[in-house]
SETI-132791 format. One record per residue (C-alpha): x, y, z. Coordinates in Angstrom, 1 decimal, padded with zeros to 4 digits. Each point is the difference from the previous one (the first is absolute). Layout:
BEGIN
      x      y      z
      X      Y      Z
...
REM end
This chain:
BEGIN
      x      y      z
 -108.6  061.6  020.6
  000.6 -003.3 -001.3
  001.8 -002.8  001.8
  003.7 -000.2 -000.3
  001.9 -003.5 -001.0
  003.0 -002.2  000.2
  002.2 -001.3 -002.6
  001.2 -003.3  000.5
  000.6 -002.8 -002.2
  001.6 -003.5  001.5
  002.2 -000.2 -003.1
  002.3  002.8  002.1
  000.9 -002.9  001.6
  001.7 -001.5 -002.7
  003.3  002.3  000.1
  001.4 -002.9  002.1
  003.2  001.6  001.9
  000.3 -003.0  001.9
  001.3  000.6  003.3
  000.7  003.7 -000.7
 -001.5  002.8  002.4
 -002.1  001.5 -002.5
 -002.6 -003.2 -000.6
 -003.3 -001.2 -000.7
 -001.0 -000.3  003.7
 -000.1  003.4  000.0
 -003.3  000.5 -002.1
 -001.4 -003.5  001.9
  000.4  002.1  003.2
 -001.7  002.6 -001.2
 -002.8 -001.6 -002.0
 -000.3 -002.4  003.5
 -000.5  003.4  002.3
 -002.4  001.2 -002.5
 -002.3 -003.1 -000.2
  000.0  000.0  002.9
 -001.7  003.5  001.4
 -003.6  000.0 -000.7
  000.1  003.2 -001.5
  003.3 -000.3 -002.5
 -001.1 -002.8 -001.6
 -003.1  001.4 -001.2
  001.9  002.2 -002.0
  000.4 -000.8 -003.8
  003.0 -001.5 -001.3
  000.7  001.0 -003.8
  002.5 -002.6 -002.2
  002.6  002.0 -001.3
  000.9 -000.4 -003.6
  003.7 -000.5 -001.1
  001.3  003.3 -001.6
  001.1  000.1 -003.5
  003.9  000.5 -000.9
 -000.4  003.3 -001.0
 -001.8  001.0  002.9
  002.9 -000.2  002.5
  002.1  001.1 -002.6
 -001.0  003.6  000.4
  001.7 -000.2  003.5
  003.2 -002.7 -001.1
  002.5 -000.6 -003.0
 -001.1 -002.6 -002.5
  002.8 -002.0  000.2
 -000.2 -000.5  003.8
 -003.3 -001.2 -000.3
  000.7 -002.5 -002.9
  003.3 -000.8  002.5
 -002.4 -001.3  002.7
 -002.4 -001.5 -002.1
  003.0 -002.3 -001.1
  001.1 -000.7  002.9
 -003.5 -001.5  001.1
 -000.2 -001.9 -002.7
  003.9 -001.5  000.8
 -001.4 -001.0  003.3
  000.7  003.2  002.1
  003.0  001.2  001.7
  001.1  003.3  002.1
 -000.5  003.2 -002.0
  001.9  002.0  002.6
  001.3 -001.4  003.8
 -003.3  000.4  001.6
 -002.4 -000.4 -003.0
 -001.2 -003.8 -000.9
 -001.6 -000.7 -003.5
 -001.9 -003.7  000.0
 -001.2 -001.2 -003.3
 -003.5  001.8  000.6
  001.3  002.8  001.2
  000.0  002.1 -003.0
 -003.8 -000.9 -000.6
 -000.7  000.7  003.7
  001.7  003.2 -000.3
 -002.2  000.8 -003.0
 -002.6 -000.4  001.8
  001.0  002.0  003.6
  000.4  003.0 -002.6
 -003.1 -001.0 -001.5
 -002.2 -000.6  003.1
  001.2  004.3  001.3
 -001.0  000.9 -003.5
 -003.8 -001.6  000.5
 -000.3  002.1  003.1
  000.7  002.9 -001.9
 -002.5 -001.2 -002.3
 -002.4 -000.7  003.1
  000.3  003.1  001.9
 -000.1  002.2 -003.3
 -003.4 -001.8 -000.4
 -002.1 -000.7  003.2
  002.0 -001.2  002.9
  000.9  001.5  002.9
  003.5 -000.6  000.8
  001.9 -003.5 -000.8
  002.8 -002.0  001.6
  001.8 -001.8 -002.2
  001.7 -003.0  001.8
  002.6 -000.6 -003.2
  003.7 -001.7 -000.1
  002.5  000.1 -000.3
  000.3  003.4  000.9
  000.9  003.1 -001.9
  001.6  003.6  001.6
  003.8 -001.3 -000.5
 -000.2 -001.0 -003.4
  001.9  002.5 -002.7
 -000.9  000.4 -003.9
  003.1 -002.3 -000.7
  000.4 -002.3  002.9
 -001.5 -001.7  003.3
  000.9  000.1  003.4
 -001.3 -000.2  003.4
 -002.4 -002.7 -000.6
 -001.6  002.3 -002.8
 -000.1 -001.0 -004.0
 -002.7  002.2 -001.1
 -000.8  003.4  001.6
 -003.7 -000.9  000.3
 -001.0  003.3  001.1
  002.1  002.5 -002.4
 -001.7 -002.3 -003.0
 -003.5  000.7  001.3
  000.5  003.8  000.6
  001.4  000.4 -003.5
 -002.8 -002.1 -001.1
 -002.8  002.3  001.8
  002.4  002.4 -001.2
  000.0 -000.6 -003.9
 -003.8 -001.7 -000.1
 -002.3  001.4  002.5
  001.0  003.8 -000.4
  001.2  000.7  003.6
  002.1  002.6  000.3
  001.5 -000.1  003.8
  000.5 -003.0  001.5
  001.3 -000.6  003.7
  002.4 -003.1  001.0
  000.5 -000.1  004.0
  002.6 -002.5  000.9
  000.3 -001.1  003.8
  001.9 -003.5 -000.4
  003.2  000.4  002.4
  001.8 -000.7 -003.5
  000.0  003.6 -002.5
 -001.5 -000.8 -002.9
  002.8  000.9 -002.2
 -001.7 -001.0 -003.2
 -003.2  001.2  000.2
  002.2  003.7  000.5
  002.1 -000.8 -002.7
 -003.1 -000.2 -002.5
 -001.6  003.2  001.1
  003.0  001.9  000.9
 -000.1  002.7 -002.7
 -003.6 -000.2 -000.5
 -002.6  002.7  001.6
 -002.9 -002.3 -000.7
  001.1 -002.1  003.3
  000.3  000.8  003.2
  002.3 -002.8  001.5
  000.2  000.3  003.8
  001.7 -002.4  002.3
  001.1 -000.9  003.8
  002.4 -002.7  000.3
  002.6 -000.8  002.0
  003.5  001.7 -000.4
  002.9 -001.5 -000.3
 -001.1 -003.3 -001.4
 -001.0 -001.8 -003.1
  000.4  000.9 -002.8
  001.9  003.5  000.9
 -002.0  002.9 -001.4
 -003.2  001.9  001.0
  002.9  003.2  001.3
 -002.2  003.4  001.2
  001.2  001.6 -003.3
 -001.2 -002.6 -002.5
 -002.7  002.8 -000.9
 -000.3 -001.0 -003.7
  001.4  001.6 -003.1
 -000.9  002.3 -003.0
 -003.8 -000.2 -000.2
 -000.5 -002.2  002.7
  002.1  002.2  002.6
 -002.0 -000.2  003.2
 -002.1 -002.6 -000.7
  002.3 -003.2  002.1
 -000.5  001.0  003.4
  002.5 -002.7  002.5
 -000.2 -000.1  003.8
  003.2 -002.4  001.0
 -001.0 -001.1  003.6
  002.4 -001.7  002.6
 -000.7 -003.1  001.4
 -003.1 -000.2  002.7
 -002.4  002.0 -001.8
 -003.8 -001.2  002.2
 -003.1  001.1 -001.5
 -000.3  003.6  001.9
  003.6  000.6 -002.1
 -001.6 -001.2 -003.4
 -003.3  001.9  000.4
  001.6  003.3  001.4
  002.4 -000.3 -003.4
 -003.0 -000.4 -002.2
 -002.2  002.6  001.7
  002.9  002.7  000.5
  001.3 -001.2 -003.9
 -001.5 -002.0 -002.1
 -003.7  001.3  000.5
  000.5  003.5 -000.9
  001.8 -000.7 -003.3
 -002.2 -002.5 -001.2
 -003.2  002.2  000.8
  001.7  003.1 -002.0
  000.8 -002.6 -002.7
 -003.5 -001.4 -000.1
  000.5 -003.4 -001.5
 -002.7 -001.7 -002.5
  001.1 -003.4  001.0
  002.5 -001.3  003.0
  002.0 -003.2  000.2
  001.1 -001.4  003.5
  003.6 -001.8 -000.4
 -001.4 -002.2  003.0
  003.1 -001.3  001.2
 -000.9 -001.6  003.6
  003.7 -000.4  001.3
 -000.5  002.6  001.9
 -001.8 -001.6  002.8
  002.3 -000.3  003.5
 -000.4 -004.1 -001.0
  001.9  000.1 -003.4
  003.0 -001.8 -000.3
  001.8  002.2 -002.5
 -001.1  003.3  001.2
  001.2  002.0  003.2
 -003.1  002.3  000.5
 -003.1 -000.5  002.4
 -003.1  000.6 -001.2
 -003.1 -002.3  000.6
 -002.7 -001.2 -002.3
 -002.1  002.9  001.4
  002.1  001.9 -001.5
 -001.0 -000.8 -003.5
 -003.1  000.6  000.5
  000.7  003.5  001.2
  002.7  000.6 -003.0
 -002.9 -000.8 -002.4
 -002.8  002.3  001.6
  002.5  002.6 -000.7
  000.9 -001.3 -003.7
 -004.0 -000.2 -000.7
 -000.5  003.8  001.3
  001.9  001.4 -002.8
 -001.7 -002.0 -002.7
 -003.7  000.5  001.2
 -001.1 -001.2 -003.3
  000.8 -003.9  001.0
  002.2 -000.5 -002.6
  002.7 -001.7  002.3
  001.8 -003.4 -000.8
  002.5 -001.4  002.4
  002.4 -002.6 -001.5
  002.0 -002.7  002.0
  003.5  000.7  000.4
  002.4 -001.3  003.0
 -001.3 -001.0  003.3
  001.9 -003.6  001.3
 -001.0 -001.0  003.3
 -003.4 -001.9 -001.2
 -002.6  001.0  002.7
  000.9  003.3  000.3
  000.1  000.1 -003.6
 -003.7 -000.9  000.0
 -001.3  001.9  002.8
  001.7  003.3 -001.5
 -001.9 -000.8 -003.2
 -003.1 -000.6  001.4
  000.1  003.3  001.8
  000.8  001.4 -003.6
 -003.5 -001.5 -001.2
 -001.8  001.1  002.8
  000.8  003.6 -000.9
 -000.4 -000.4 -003.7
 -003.0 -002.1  000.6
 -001.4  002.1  003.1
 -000.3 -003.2  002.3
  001.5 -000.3  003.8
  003.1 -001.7  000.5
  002.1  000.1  003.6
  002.9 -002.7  000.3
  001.7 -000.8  002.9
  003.5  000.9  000.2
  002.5  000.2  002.7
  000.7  003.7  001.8
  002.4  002.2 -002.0
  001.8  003.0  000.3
 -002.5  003.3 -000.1
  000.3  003.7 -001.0
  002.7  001.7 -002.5
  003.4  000.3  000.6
  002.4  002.5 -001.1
  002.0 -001.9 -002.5
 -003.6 -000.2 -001.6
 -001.2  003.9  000.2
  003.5  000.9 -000.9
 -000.2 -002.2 -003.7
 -003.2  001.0 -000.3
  001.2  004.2  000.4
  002.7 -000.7 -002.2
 -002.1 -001.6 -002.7
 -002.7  002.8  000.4
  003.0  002.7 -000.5
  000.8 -002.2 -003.4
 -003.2  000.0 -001.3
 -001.2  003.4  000.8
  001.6  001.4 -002.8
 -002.7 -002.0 -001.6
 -002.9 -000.3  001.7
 -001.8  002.4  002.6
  001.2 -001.4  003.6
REM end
């Protein structure tokens, strides 16, 4: 099988947010941790090209794009409380929608898996507005693109930022072509991800939600995907799967409230890349704040795409599942069996 890639471009560091949480130190941690393991850095990097207006405008209203075009070329401002626009950010968000869509191009053509390291990021953003440190949806513009230009017919978004990703289900939520499935922490930011947010018409069944509590450590996360996520996705059998890679997970996060440990990722992807045999599997940067768990967790996300060792070393943290967990996850099974063989 051919060898997988990164996506990176140091232009994603131009949305300057200033002293905001959500800033370009993120992607130098991560680019740092992977130049500096012998075997990620070996991996090739592909430049992103900035996607064309019409492009993310199959996933967002006209007029909000043209909105925060203007308002980079004002000089930038706050699209929402949380969102920052700089005067590149519009270009740079082009280009984070941009560099998802060349890893669909790259996985639909040789490569084995891809991790796109892109900002700002995408999940929270809506057709007609941003929020949560998201302008563009990166990821619902490069499944409709796979969608509408490389003939796929059942794609897979798994979401496991401690955030839900309401607009990546909002884009999909009456449409059978994608299954949308996410874990996130519940109640928090931004309010929805409910057990009953199923989908609608057409799409009925196809958003699958597993609201956590706080404390979630990585038996909890990989007991919810195996008992879960696993089954669905395998009687789904996706053509191509997109990881919302949001790393805020980790016990180290300073926005987040559950505990799992870079290792984690690495065990969340194994089980992501055992649905989609086929290697057609791009994970794309989303949250993730406290900058060197950020980059361990997303070097353990290479080394599964990649098949290359990684082990950090993290403090002790809580093992086993408890019964808040199993409990969410039997009430979420009971949802979606109406659905889905469980």
């Amino acid at each position: 099988m051919p060898a997988g890639a990164i996506v990176y471009d140091p232009a994603y560091r131009d949305h300057d947010t200033g002293d905001h949480i959500e800033s370009k130190s993120r992607v130098d941690a991560i680019m740092e941790r992977i130049r500096e393991d012998e075997r990620a850095r070996h991996v090739q990097i592909l430049k992103p090209f900035k996607a064309a207006p019409d492009q993310v405008g199959t996933n967002h209203d006209v007029q909000y794009i043209a909105s925060v075009r203007r308002l980079a070329e004002a000089g930038g401002g706050w699209l929402d409380l949380d969102t920052y626009c700089s005067s590149r950010s519009y270009e740079v968000s082009l280009l984070a929608v941009g560099g998802v869509i060349c890893a669909v191009d790259a996985v639909m053509a040789d490569v084995h898996n891809v991790m796109a390291i892109v900002r700002p990021p995408g999940h929270h953003a809506v057709w007609n507005k941003a929020m949560g440190f998201c302008i563009f949806n990166n990821v619902a513009c490069a499944a409709k693109y796979a969608i509408l230009s490389k003939d796929i017919e059942r794609v897979l978004i798994v979401d496991w930022d401690v955030h839900h990703g309401n607009g990546t289900q909002a884009s999909f939520y009456d449409d059978s072509r994608v299954l949308y499935v996410s874990t996130h922490q519940r109640p928090f930011y931004p309010g929805t991800g409910d057990f009953e947010e199923v989908g609608s018409g057409e799409g009925e069944g196809f958003t699958v939600n597993l609201p956590l509590p706080l404390g979630v450590n990585n038996d909890g996360f990989f007991y919810a995907y195996d008992r879960l996520f696993i089954p669905i996705a395998q009687q789904f059998e996706p053509q191509l799967t997109f990881v919302s890679a949001g790393q805020d997970i980790h016990y180290a996060d300073p926005i987040g409230g559950m505990l799992a440990t870079s290792n984690a990722f690495r065990g969340l992807t194994e089980r992501v890349k055992s649905v989609t045999p086929q290697g057609q599997v791009i994970a794309c940067l989303e949250g993730g704040y406290d900058l060197h768990a950020l980059a361990d967790s997303t070097l353990a996300i290479c080394g599964s795409l990649f098949d290359f060792p990684t082990q950090a070393e993290e403090d002790d943290v809580n093992s086993g599942i408890s019964k808040h967990v199993s409990d969410r996850v039997e009430r979420a099974i009971k949802v979606q069996s109406k659905y889905w063989e469980l």
